[in-house]
SEGU-568571 format. One record per atom (N, C-alpha, C): residue in one letter; atom name; z, y, x. Coordinates in steps of 0.001 Angstrom, whole numbers, plus 500000, padded with zeros to 6 digits. Each point is the difference from the previous one (the first is absolute). Layout:
BEGIN
a / CA / Z / Y / X
...
end
This chain:
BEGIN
x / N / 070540 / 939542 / 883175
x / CA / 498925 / 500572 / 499257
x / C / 498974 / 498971 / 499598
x / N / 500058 / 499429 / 500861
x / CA / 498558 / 498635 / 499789
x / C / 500720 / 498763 / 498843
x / N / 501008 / 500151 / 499649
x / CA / 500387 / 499433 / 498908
x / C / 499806 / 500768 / 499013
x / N / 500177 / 500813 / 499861
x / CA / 499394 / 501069 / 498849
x / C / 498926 / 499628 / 499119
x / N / 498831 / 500069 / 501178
x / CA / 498556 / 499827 / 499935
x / C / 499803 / 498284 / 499149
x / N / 500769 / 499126 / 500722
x / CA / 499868 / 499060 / 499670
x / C / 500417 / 499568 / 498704
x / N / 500953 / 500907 / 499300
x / CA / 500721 / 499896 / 498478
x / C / 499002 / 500595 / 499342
x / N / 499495 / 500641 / 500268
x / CA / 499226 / 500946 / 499318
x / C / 498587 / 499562 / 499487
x / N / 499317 / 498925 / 501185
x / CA / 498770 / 499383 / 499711
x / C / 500526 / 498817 / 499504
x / N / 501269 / 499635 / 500198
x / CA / 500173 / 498845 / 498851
x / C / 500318 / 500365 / 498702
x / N / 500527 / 501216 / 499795
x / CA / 499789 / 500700 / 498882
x / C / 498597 / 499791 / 499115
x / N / 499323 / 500717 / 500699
x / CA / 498675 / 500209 / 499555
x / C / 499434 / 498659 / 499934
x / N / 499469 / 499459 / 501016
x / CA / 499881 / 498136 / 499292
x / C / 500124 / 499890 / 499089
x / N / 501731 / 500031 / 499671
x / CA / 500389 / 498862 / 498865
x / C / 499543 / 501537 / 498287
x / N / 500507 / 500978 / 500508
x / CA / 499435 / 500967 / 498819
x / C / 498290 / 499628 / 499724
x / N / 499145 / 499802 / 501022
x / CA / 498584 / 500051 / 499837
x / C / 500194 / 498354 / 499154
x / N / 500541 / 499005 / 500427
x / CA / 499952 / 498435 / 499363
x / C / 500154 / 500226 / 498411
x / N / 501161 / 501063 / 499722
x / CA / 500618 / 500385 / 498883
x / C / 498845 / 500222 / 499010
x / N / 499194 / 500744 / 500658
x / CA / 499104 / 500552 / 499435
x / C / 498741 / 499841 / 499200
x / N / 499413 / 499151 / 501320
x / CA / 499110 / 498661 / 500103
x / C / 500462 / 498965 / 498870
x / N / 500791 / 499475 / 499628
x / CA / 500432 / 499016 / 498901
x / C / 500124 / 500353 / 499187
x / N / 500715 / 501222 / 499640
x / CA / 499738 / 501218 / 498722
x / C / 498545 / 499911 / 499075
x / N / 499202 / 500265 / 501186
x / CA / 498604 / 500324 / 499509
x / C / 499403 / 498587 / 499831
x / N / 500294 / 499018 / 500736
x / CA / 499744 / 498547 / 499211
x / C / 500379 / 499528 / 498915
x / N / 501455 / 500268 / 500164
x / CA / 500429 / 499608 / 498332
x / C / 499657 / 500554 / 498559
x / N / 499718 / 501466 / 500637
x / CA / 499254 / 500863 / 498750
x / C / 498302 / 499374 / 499699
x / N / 499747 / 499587 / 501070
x / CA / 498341 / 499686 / 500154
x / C / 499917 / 498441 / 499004
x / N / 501418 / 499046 / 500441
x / CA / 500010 / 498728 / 499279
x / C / 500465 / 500282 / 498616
x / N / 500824 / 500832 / 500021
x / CA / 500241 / 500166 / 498168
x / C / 498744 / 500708 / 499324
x / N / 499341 / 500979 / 500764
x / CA / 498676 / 500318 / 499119
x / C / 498965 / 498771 / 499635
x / N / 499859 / 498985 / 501124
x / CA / 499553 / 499062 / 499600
x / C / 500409 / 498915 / 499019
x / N / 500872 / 500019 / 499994
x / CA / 500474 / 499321 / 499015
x / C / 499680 / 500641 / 498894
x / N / 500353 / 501260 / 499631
x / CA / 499746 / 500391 / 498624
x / C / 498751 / 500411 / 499601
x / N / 499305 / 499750 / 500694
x / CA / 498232 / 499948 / 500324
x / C / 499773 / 498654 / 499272
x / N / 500466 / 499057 / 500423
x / CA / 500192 / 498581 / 499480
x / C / 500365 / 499750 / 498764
x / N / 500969 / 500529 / 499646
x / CA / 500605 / 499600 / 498905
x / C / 498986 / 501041 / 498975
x / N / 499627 / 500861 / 500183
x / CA / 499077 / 500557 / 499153
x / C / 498616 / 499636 / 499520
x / N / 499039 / 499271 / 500900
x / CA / 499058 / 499608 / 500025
x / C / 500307 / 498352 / 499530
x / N / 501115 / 499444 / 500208
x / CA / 500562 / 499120 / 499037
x / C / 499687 / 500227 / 498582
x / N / 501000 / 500868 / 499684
x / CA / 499973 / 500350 / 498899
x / C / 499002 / 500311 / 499100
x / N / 499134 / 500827 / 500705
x / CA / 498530 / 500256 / 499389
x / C / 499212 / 499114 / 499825
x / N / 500289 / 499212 / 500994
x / CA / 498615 / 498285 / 499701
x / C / 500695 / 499497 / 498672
x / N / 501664 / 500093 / 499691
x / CA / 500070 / 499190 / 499340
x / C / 500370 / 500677 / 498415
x / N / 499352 / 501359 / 500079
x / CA / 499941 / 500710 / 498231
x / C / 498533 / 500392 / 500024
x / N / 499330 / 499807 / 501281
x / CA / 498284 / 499525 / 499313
x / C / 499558 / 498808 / 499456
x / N / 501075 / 498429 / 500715
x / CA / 499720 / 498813 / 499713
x / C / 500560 / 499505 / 498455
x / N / 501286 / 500855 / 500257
x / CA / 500512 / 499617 / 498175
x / C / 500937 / 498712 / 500676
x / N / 501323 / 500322 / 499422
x / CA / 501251 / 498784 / 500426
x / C / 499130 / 498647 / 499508
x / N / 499362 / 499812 / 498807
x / CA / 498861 / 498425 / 499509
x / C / 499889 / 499583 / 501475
x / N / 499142 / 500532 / 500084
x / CA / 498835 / 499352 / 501323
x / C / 500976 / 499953 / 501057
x / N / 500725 / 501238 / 500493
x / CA / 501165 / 499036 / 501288
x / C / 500845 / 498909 / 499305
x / N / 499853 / 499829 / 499299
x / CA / 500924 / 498915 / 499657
x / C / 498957 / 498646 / 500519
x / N / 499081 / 500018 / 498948
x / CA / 498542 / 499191 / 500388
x / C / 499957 / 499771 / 501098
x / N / 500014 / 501147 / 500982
x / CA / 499282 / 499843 / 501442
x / C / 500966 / 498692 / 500301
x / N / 501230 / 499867 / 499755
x / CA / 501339 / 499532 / 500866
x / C / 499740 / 498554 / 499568
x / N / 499838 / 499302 / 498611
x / CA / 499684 / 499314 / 499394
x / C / 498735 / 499135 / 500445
x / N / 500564 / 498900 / 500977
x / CA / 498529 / 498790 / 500375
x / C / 500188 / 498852 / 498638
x / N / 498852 / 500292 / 499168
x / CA / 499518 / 498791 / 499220
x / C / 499520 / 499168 / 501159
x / N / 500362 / 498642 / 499856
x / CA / 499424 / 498669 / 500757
x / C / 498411 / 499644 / 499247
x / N / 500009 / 499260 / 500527
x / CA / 498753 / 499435 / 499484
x / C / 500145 / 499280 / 498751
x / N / 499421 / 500508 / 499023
x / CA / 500414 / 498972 / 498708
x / C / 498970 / 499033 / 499398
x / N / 498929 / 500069 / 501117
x / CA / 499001 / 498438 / 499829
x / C / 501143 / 498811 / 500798
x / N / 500324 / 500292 / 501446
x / CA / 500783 / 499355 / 500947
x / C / 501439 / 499603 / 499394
x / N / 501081 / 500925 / 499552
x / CA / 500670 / 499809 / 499057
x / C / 500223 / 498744 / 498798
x / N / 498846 / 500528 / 499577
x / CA / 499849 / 498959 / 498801
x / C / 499486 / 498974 / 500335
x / N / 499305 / 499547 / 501112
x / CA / 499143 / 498866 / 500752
x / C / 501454 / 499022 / 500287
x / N / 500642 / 500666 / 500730
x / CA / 501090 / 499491 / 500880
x / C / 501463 / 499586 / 498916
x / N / 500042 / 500888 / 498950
x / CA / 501570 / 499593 / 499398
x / C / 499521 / 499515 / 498394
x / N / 498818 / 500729 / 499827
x / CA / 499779 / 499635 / 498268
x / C / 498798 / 498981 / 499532
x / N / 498893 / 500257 / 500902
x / CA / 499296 / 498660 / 499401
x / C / 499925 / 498945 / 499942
x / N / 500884 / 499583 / 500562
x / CA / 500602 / 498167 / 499977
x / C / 500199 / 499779 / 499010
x / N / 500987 / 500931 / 499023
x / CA / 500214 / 499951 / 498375
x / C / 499185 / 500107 / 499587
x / N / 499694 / 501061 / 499537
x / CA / 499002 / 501169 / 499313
x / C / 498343 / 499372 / 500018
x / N / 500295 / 499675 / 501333
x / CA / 498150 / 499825 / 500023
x / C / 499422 / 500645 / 500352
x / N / 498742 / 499949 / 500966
x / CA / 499362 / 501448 / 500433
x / C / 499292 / 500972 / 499609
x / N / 500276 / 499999 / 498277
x / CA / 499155 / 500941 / 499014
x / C / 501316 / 500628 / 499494
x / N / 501274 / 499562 / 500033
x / CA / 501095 / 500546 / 498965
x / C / 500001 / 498783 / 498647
x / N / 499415 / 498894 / 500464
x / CA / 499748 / 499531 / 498382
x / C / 501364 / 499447 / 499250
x / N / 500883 / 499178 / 500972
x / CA / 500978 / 499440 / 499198
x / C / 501179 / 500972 / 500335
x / N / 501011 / 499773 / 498911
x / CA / 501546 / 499940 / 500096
x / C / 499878 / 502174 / 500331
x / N / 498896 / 500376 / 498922
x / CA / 499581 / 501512 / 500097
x / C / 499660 / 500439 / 498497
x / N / 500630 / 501018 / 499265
x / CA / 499994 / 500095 / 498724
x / C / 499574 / 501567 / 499831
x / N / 498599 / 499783 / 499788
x / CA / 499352 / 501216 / 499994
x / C / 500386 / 500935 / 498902
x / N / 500961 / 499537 / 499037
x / CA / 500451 / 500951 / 498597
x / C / 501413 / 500504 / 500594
x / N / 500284 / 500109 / 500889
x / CA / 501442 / 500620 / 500541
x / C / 499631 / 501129 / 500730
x / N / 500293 / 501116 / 500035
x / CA / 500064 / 500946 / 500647
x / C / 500338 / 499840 / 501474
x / N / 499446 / 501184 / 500604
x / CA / 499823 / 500494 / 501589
x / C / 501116 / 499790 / 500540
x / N / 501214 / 500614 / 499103
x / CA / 501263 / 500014 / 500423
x / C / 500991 / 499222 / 499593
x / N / 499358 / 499549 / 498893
x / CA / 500791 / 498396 / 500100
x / C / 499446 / 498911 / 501349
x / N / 498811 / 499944 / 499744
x / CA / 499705 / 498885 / 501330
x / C / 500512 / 500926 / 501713
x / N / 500075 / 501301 / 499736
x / CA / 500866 / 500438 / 501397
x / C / 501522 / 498961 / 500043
x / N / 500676 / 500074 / 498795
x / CA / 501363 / 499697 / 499945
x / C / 500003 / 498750 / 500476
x / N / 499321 / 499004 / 499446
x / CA / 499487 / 498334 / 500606
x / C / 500013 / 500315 / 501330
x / N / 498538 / 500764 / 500674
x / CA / 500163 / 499739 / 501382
x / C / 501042 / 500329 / 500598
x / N / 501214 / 500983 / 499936
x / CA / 500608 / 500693 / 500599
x / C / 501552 / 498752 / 500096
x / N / 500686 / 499619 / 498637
x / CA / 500917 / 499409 / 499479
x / C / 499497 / 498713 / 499838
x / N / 498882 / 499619 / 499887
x / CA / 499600 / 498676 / 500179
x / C / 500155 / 499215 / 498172
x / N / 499609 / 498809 / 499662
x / CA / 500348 / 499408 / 498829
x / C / 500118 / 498599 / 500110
x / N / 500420 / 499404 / 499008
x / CA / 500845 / 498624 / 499635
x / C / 498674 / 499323 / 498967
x / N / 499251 / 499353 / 500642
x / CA / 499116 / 499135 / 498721
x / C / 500768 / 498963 / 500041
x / N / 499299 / 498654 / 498768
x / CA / 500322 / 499475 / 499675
x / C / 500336 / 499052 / 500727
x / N / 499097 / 499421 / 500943
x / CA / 500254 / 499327 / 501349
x / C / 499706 / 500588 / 501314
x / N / 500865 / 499419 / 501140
x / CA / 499539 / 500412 / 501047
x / C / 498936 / 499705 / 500604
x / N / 499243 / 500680 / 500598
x / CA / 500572 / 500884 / 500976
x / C / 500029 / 501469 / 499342
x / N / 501188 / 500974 / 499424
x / CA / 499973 / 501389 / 499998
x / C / 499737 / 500913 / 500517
x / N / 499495 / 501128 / 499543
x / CA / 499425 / 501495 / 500446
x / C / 500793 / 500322 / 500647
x / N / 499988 / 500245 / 501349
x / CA / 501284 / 500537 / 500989
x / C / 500299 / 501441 / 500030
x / N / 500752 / 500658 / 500049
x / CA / 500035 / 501588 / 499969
x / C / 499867 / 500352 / 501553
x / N / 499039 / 500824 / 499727
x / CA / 499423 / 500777 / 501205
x / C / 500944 / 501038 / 500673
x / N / 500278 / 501042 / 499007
x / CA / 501194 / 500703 / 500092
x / C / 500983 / 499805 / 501438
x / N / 500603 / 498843 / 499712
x / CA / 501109 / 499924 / 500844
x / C / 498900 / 499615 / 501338
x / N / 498942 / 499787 / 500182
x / CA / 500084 / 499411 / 501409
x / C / 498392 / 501629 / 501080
x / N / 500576 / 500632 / 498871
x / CA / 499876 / 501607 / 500417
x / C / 498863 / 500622 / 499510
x / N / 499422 / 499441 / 498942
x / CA / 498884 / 500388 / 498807
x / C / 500761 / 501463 / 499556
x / N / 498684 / 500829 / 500098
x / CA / 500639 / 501612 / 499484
x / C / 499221 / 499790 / 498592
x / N / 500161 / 500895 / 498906
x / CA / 499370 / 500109 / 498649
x / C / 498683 / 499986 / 500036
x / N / 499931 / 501479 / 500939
x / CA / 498307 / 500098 / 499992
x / C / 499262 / 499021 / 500721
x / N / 500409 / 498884 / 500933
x / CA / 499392 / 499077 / 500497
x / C / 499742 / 498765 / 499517
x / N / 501196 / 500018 / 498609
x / CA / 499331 / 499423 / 499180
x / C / 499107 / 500330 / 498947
x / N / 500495 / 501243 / 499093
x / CA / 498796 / 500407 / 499345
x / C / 498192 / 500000 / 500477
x / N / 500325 / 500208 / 501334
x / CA / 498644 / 500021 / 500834
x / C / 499695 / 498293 / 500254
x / N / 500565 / 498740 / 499931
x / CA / 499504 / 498998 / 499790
x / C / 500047 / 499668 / 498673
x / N / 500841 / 500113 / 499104
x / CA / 499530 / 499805 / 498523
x / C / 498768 / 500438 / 499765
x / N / 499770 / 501352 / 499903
x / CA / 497835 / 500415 / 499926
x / C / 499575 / 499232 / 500717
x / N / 500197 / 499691 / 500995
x / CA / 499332 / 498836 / 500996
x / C / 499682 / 498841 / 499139
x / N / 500761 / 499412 / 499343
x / CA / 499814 / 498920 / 499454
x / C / 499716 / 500627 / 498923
x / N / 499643 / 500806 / 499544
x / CA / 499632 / 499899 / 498572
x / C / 498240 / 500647 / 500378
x / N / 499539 / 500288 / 500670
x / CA / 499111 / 500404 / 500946
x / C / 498992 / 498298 / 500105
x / N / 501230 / 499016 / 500698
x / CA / 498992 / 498816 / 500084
x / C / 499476 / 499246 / 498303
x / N / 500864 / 500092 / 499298
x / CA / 499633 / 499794 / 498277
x / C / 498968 / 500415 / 499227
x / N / 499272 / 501504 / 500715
x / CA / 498803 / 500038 / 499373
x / C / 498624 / 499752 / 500904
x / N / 499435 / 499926 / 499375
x / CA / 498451 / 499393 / 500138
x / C / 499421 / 501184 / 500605
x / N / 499933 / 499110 / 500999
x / CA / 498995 / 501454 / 501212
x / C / 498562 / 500621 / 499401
end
């Protein structure tokens, strides 16, 4: 008989454990979809733009340009800079780099992990140091 008893509360144990994890796992999937909702909502009040933005570190494009471009350029933008070319032509230079007449050439940024907008955001930079404060 006392084996009985003893199947029986191991019964119940392992039914009560059953149970107990049931109600956790329901408790962790509500959280989750608690999550994923309030996700969601931050990110159709923020507008896909701005998370994109958020993700997006511009460097410093005084430091930037201190460090890789004014050795050429100069620390105003003055030489080997052609203010009648467009935004996105001088993106294409920084990005792909160019061939003057002698060396030393415009190196392309691009390959050594220059994104577009990090250059567009140092092109204004330099076109920023060109006018007269």
């Amino acid at each position: 008989m006392g084996g009985q008893k003893d199947g029986s509360k191991t019964e119940n144990l392992i039914q009560a454990i059953m149970e107990s994890t049931k109600m956790r796992l329901d408790l962790i999937k509500w959280a989750i979809a608690a999550m994923m909702a309030v996700g969601f909502a931050l990110l159709t009040a923020i507008g896909p733009e701005a998370a994109t933005a958020a993700r997006v570190e511009t460097p410093d494009d005084a430091a930037v340009y201190k460090a890789k471009c004014a050795m050429c350029h100069s620390p105003k933008a003055e030489k080997f800079y052609d203010p009648a070319k467009s935004e996105d032509e001088h993106v294409q230079i920084v990005l792909k780099g160019k061939k003057g007449e002698k060396p030393p050439y415009m190196p392309g940024y691009e390959e050594k992990g220059m994104t577009a907008d990090e250059a567009r955001s140092l092109v204004k930079y330099m076109d920023s140091l060109r006018k007269p404060n």
